[in-house]
Z-matrix of the N, CA and C atoms (Angstrom, degrees):
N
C 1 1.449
C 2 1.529 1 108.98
N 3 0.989 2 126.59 1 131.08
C 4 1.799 3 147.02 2 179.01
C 5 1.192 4 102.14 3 -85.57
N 6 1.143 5 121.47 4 127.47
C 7 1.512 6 152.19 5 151.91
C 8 1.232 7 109.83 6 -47.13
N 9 1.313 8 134.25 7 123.34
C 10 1.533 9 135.09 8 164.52
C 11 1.661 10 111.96 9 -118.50
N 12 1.484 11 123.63 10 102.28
C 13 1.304 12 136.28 11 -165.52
C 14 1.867 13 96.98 12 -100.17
N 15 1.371 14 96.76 13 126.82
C 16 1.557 15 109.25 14 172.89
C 17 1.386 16 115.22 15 -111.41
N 18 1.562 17 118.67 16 150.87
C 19 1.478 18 106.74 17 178.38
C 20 1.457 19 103.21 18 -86.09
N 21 1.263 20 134.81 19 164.58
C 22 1.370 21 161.60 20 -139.52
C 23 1.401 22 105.44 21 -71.83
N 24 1.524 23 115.13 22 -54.05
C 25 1.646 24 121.43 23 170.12
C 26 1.281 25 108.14 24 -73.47
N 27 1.324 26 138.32 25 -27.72
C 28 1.224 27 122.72 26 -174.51
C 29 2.015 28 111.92 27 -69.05
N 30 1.580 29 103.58 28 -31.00
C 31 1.296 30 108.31 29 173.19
C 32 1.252 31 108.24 30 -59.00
N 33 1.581 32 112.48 31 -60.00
C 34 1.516 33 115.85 32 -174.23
C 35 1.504 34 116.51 33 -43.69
N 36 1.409 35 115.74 34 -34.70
C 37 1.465 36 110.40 35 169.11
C 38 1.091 37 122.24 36 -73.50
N 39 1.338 38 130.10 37 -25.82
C 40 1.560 39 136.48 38 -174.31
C 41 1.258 40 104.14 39 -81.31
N 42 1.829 41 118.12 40 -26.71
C 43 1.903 42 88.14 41 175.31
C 44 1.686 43 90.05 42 -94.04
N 45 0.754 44 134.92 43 -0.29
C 46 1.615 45 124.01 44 -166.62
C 47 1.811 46 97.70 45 -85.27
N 48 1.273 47 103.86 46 -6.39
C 49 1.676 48 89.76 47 -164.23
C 50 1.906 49 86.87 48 -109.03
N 51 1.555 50 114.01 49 -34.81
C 52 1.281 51 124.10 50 150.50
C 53 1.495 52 119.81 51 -6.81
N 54 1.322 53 113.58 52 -85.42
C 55 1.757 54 164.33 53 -150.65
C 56 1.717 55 76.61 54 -82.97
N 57 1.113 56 153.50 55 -34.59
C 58 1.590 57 137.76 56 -142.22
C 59 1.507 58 98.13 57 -118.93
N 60 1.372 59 115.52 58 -45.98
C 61 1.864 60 146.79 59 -164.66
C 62 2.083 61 85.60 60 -84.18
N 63 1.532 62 110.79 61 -75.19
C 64 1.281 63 92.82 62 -167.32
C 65 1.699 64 137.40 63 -98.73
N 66 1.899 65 97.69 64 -9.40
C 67 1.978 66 97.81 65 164.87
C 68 1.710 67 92.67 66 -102.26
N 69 1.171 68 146.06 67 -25.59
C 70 1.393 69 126.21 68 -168.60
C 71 1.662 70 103.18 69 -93.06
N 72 1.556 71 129.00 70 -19.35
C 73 1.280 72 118.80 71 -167.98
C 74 1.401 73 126.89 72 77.72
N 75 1.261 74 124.96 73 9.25
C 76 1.810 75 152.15 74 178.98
C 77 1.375 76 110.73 75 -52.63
N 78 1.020 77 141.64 76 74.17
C 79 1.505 78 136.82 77 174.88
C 80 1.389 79 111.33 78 -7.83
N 81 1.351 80 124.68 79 -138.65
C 82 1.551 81 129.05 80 -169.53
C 83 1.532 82 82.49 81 -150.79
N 84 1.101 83 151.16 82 12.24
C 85 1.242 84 131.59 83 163.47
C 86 1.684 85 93.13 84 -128.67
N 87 1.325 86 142.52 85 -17.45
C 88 1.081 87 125.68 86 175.01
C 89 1.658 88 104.59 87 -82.09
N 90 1.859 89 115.37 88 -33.56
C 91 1.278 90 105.62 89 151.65
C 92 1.643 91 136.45 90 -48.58
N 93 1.198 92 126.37 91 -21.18
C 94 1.259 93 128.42 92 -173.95
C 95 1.438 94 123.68 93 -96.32
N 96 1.810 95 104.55 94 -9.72
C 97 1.665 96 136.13 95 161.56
C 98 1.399 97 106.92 96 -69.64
N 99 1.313 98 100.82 97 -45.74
C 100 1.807 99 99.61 98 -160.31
C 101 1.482 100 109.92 99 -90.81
N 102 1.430 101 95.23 100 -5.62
C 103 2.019 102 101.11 101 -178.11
C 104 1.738 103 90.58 102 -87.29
N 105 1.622 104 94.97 103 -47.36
C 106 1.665 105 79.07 104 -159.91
C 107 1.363 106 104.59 105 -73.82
N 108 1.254 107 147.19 106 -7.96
C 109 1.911 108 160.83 107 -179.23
C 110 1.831 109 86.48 108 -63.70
N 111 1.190 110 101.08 109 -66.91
C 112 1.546 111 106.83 110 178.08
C 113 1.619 112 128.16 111 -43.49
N 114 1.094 113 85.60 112 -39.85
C 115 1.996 114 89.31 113 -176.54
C 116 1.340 115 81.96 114 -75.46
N 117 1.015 116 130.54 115 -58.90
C 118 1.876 117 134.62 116 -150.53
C 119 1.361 118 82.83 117 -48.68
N 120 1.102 119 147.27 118 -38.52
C 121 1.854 120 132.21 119 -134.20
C 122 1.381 121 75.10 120 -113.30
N 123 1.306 122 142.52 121 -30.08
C 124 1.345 123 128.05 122 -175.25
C 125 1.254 124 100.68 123 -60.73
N 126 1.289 125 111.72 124 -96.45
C 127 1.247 126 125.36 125 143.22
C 128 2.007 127 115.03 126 40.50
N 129 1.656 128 94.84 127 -97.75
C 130 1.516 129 112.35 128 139.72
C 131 1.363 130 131.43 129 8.35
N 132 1.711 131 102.89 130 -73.30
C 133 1.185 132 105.22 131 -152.35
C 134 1.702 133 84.25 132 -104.14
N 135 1.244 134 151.48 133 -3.35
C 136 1.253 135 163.22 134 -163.44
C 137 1.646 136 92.65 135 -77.54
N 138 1.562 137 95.01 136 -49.32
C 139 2.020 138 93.51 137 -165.90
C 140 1.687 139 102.13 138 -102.76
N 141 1.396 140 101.41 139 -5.13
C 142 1.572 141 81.22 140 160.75
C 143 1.890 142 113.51 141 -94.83
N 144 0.888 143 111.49 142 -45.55
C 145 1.211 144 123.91 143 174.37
C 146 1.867 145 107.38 144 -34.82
N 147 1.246 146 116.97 145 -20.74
C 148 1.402 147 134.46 146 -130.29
C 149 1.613 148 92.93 147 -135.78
N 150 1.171 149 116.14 148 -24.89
C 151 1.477 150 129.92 149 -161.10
C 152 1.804 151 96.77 150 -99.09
N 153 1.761 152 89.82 151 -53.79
C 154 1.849 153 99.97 152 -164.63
C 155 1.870 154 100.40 153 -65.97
N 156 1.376 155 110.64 154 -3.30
C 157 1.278 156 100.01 155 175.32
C 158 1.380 157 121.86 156 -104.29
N 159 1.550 158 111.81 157 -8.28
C 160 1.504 159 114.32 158 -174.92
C 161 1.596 160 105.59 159 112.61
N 162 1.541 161 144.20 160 -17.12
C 163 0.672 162 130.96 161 -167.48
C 164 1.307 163 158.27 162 -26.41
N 165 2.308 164 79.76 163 -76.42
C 166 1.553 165 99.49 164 151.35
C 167 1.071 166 105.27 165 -145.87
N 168 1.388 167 128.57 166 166.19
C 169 1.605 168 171.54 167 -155.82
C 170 0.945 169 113.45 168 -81.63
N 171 1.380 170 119.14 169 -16.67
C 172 1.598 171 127.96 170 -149.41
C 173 1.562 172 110.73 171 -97.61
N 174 1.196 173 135.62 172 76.12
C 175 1.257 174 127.39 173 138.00
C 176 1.757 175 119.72 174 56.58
N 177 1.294 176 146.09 175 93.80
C 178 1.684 177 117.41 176 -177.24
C 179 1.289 178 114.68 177 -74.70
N 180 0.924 179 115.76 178 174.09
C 181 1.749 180 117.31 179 -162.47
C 182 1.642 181 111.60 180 -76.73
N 183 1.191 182 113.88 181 171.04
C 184 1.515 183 109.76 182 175.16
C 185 1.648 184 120.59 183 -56.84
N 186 1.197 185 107.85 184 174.25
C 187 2.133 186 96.24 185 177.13
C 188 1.527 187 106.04 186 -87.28
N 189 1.095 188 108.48 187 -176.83
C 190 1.169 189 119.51 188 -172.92
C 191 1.787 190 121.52 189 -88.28
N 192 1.147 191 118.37 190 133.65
C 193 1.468 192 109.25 191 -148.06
C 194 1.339 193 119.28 192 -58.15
N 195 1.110 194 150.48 193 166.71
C 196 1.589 195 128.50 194 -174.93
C 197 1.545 196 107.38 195 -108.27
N 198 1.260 197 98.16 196 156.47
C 199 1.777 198 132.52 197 -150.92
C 200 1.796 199 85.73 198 -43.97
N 201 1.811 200 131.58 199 -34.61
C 202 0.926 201 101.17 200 -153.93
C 203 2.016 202 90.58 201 -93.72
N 204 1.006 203 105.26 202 18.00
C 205 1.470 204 103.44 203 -171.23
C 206 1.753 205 89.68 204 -93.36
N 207 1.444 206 113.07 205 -30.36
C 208 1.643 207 92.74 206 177.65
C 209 1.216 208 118.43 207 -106.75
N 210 1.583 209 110.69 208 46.40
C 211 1.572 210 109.60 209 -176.39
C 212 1.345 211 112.00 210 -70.36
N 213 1.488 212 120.32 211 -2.07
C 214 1.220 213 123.28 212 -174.95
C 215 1.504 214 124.46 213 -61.81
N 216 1.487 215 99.67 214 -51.41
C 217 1.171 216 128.30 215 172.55
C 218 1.390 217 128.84 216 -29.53
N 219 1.361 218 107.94 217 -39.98
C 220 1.583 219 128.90 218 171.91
C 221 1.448 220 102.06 219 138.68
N 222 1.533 221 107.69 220 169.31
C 223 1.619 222 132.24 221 179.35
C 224 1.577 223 115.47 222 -68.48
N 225 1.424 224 115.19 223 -9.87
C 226 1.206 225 111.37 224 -149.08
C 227 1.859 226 87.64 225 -102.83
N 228 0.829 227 128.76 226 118.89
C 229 1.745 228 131.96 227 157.09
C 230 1.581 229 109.92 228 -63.56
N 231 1.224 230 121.18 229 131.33
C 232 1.686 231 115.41 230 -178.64
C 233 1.631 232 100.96 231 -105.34
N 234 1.257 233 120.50 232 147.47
C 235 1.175 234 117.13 233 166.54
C 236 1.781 235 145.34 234 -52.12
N 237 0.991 236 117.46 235 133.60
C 238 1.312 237 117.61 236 -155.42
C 239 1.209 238 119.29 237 -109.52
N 240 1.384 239 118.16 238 -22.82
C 241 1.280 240 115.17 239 179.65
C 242 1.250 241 128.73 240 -48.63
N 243 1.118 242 126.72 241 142.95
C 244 1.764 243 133.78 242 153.40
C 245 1.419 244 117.01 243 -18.95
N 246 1.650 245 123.15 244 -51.06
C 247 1.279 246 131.50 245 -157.51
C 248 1.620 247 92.54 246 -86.50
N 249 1.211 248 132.03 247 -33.02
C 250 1.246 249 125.19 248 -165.42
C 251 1.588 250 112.70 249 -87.50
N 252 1.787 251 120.48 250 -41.72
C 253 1.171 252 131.18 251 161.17
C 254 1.449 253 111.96 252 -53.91
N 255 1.116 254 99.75 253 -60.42
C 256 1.607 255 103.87 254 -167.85
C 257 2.405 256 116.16 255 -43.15
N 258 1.718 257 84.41 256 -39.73
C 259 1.625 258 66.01 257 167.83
C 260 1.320 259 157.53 258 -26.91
């Protein structure tokens, strides 16, 4: 049997998509909203965090598209709270 070694974030995403798909009930495309919502806020807080110190110069990125821009995605809204992500 072969060993399959992952780097550290790639785990962190695999139970996070885990944790969303099998205790929250998250489809696989409302999972793939709420991963990428997540990096964005990383992201986010990277150039503000980055900004309030002088870093860089650079402008923060546009907002995030609005709910009717991802109607594509599906009908279903996934949960958002802190208490539910945060698990």
């Amino acid at each position: 049997m072969a060993l399959v070694w992952f780097e550290a974030p790639c785990v962190t995403r695999l139970r996070a998509r885990r944790r969303l798909s099998c205790d929250l009930g998250i489809n696989m495309l409302g999972i793939t909203a709420v991963l990428d919502l997540l990096d964005r806020v990383q992201e986010l807080q990277r150039q503000f965090d980055a900004a309030r110190v002088g870093q860089i110069n650079e402008p923060f990125a546009p907002p995030f598209p609005s709910y009717a821009a991802m109607a594509h995605l599906g009908s279903r809204t996934p949960n958002l709270s802190s208490e539910s992500i945060a698990k």
